[in-house]
C-alpha positions as semicolon CSV with decimal commas, in nm:
position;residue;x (nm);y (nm);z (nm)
1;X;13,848;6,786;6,590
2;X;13,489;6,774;6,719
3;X;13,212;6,968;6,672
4;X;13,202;7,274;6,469
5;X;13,315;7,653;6,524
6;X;13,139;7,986;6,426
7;X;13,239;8,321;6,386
8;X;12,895;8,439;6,401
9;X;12,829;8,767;6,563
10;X;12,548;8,873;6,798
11;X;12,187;9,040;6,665
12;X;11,949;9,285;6,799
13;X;11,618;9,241;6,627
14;X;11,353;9,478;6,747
15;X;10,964;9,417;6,712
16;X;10,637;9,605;6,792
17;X;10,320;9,512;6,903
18;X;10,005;9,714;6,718
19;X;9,960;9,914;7,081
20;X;10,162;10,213;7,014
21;X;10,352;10,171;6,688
22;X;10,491;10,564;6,765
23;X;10,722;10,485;7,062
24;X;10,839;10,197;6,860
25;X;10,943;10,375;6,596
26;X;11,134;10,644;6,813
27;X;11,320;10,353;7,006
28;X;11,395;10,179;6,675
29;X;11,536;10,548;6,511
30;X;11,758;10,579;6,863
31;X;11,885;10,244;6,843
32;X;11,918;10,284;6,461
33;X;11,784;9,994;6,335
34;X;11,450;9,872;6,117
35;X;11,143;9,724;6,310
36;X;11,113;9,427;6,181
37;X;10,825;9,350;5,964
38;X;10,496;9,138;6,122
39;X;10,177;9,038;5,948
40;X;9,913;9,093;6,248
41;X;9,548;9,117;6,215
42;X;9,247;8,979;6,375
43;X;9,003;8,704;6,298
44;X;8,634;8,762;6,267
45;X;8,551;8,616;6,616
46;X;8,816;8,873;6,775
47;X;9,153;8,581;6,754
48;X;9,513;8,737;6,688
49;X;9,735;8,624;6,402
50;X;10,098;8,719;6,385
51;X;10,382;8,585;6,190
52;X;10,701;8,767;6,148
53;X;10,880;8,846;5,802
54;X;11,201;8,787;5,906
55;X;11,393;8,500;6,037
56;X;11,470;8,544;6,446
57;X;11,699;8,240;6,454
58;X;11,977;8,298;6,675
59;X;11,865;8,669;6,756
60;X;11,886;8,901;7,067
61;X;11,481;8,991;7,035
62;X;11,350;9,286;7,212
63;X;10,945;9,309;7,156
64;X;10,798;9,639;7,322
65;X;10,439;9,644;7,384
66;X;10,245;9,942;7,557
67;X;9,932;9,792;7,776
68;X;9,754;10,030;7,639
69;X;9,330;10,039;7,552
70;X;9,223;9,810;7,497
71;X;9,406;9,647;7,787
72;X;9,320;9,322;7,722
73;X;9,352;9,262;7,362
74;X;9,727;9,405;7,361
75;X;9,822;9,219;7,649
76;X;9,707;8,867;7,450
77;X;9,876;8,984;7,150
78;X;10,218;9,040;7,323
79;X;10,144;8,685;7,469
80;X;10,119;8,549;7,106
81;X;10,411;8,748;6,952
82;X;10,614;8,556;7,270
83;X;10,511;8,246;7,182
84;X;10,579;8,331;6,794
85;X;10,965;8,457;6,895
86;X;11,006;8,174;7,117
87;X;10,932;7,916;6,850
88;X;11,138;8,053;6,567
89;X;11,463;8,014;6,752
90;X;11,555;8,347;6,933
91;X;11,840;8,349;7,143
92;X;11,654;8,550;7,383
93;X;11,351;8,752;7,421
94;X;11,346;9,063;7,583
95;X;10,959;9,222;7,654
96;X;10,956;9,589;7,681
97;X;10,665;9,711;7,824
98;X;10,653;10,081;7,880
99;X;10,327;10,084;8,079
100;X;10,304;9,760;8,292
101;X;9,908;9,660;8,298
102;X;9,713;9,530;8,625
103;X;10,017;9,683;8,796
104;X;9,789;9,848;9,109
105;X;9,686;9,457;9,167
106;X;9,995;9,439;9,325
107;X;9,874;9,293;9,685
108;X;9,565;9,151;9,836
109;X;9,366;9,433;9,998
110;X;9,067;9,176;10,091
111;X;9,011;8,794;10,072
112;X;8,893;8,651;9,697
113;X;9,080;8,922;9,536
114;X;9,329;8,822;9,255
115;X;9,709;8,956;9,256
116;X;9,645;9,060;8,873
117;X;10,048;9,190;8,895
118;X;10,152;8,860;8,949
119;X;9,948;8,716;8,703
120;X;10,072;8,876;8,388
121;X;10,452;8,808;8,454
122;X;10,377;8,434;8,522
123;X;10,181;8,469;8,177
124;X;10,498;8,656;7,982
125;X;10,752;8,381;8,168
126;X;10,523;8,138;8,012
127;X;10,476;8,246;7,660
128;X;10,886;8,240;7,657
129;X;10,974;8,618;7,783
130;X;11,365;8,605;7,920
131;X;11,333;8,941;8,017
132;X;11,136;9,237;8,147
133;X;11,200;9,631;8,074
134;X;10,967;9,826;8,196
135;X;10,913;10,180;8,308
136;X;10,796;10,313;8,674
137;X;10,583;10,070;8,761
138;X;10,303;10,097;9,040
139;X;10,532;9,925;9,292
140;X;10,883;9,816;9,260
141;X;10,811;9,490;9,430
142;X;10,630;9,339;9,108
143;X;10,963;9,309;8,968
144;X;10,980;8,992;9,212
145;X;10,679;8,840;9,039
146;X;10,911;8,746;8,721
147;X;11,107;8,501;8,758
148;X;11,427;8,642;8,591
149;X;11,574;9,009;8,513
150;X;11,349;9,257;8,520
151;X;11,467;9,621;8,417
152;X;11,328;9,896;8,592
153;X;11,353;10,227;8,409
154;X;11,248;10,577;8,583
155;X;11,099;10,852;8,410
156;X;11,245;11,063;8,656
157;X;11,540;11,240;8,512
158;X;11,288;11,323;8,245
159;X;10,983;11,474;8,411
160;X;11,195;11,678;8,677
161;X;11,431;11,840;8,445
162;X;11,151;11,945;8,230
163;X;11,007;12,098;8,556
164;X;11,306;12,283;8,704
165;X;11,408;12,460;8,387
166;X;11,061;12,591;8,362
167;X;10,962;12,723;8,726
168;X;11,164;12,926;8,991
169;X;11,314;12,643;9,216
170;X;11,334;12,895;9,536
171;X;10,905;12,879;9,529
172;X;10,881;12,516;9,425
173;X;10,721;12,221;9,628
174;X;10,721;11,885;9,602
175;X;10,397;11,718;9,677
176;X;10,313;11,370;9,697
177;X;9,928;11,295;9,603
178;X;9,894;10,979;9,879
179;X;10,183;10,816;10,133
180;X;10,281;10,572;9,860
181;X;10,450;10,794;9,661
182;X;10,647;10,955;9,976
183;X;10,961;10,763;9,866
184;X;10,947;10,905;9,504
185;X;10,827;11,288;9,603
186;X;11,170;11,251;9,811
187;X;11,407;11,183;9,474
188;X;11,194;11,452;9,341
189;X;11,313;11,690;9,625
190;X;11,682;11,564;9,617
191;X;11,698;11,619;9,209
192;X;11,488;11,992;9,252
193;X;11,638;12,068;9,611
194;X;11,282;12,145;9,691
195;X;11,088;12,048;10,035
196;X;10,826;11,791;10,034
197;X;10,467;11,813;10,113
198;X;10,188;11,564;10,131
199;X;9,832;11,544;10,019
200;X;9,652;11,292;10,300
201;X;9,350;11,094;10,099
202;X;9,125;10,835;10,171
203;X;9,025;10,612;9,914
204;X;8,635;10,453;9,915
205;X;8,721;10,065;9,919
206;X;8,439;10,021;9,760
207;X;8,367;10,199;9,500
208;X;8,682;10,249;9,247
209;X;8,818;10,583;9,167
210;X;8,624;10,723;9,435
211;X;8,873;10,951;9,665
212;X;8,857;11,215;9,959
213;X;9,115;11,421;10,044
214;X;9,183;11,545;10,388
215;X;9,470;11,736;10,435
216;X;9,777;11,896;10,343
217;X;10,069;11,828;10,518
218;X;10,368;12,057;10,474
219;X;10,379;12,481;10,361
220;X;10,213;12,495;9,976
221;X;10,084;12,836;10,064
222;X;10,215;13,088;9,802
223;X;10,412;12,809;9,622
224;X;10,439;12,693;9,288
225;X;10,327;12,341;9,347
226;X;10,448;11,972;9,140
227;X;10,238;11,685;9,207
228;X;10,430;11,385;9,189
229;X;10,247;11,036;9,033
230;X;10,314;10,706;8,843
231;X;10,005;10,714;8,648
232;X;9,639;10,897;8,592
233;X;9,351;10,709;8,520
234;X;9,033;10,914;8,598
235;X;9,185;11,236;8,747
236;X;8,977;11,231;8,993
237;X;9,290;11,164;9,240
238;X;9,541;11,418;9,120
239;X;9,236;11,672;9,046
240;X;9,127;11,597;9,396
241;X;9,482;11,681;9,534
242;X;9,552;11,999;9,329
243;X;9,217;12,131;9,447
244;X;9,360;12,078;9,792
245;X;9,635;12,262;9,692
246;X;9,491;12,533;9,575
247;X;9,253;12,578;9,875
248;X;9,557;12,564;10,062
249;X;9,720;12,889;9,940
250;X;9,933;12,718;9,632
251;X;9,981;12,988;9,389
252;X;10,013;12,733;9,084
253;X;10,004;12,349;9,009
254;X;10,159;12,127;8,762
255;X;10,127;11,777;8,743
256;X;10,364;11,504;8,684
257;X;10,312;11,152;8,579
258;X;10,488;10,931;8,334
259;X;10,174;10,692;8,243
260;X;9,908;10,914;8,106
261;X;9,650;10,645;8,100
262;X;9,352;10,886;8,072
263;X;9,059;10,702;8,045
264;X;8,695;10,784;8,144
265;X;8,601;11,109;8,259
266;X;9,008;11,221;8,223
267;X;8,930;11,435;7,929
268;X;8,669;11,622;8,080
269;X;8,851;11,669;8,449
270;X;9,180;11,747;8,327
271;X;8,989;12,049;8,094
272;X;8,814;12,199;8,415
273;X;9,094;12,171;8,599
274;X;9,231;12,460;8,776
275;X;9,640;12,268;8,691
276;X;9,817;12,472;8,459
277;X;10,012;12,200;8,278
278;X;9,950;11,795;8,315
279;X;10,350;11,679;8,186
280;X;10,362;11,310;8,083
281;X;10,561;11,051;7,862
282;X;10,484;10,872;7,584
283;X;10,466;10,540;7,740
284;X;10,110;10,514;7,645
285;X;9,956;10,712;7,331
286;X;9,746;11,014;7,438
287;X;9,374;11,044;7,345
288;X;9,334;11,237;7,020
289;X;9,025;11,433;7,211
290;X;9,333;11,545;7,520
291;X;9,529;11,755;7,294
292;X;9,519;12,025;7,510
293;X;9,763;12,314;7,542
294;X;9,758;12,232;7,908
295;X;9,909;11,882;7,833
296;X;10,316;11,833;7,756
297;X;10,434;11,497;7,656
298;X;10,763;11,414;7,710
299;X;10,946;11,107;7,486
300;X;11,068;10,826;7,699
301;X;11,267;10,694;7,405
302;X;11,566;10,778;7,440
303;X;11,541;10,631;7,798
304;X;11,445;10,309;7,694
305;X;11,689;10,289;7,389
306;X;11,947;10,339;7,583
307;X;11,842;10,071;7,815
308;X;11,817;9,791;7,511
309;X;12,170;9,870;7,442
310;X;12,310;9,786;7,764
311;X;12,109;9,480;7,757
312;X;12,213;9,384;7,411
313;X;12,587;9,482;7,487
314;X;12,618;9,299;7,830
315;X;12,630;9,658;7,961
316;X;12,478;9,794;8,336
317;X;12,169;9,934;8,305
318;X;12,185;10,101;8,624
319;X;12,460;10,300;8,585
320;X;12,156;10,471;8,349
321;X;12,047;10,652;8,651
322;X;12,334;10,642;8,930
323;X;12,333;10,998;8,947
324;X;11,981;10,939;9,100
């Protein structure tokens, strides 16, 4: 006889970045298990340190991560706590990231610009990442940019069955804040069996966050109108659109968007805002000074533990959302 048998059997090992320890501990309670315990802190001069308590050897690791603020710093520490899985012997690392920074640097919109998107997956492939799960991000073709599986989970499901139990679906509209998300607004319509409308904006190429809006396409007049987005950032955008809206003849507004990022003027434009609820998940962690009874956040948990166990048990994780 040559070489040597085992009867070992296969481990999930789940860890968490400092971003959003919450989510992490929701996923970890859904998938029933411990996160396992990391020693992180940072230097004087702003360097990461991270060693894990455990040993990974031979482990199925899943490491979630929310790009939240600040951007930057939790981006480098996922990078480290990579590197740190990758050289204790895991079997495989799996990166979740909930909220997928530098995603709108997707494409170049003029010469000398960066494609920021591309960037951070060659970084995570690099570090040691096997695997990307991730939830609606800015543009589905980013999950070409990694060079493996990438997992794309939709918030969907969530967000419009929160909306359709709580409004009359025979005065509901659809409406899609820009022509990018057309192709979303439509699932939206399909799930709601709502019709579609369209808020036509043009965005100042040079100056960011700067946005005029046009024209409504489709009837809003006397409806109770759902705007439809991946993320907020400013709200100047979606604020922009629901005023539209509103001037149009909508009776009501609520907006939808699973990435609350909310940074900047957010607090004080969502507060003035005419929208009678802003409904988002907990991909990112919302700003102590938004807790607003205008503001619902939805848990995207259960979504994503469900995904890890597919992945862990050689399962489909797209038969998550066939019924989409």
């Amino acid at each position: 006889m040559t070489g040597i048998k085992t009867t070992g059997e296969k481990k999930l090992m789940l860890f968490s970045g400092r971003a959003h320890p919450e989510l992490a501990e929701e996923v970890a309670h859904k998938l029933g298990v411990g996160i396992v315990p990391t020693k992180a802190f940072d230097f004087a001069n702003g360097e990461i340190y991270v060693r894990y308590q455990e040993s990974a050897r031979g482990a199925d690791c899943f490491l979630i991560q929310s790009h939240t603020a600040p951007i930057n710093k939790w981006i480098m520490e996922q990078l480290i706590m990579i590197d740190a899985l990758k050289r204790a012997s895991a079997r495989s690392i799996t990166v979740i990231v909930p909220f997928y920074g530098y995603a709108r640097q997707d494409k170049k919109h003029r010469g000398r610009e960066p494609i920021s998107a591309r960037l951070i997956a060659d970084l995570m492939k690099t570090a040691g990442a096997d695997r990307i799960l991730t939830v609606d991000l800015h543009t589905d073709q980013i999950q070409g940019f990694f060079d493996g599986p990438v997992d794309h989970l939709f918030a969907l499901p969530i967000l419009a069955d929160y909306v359709g139990a709580k409004v009359d679906r025979s005065k509901l509209t659809v409406v899609s804040p820009d022509a990018g998300r057309v192709r979303v607004a439509d699932r939206w319509c399909d799930r709601l069996g709502a019709p579609l409308a369209i808020v036509h904006k043009r965005r100042d190429k040079d100056v960011a966050n700067q946005v005029t809006v046009h024209e409504v396409v489709g009837e809003v007049k006397g409806r109770v109108c759902v705007l439809v987005d991946d993320m907020i950032d400013t709200g100047g955008t979606i604020c922009a659109a629901a005023d539209a809206l509103f001037a149009h003849g909508a009776e009501d507004v609520i907006v939808t968007a699973t990435h609350g990022v909310l940074s900047g003027p957010a607090a004080d434009r969502l507060k003035n805002s005419k929208v009678s609820e802003f409904v988002f998940t907990d991909t990112l962690p919302t700003p102590s000074e938004l807790e607003l009874d205008k503001i619902t956040v939805l848990s995207i948990a259960p979504t994503i533990a469900n995904a890890v166990r597919e992945v862990f048990e050689d399962g489909s994780v797209t038969s998550l959302f066939d019924e989409q």
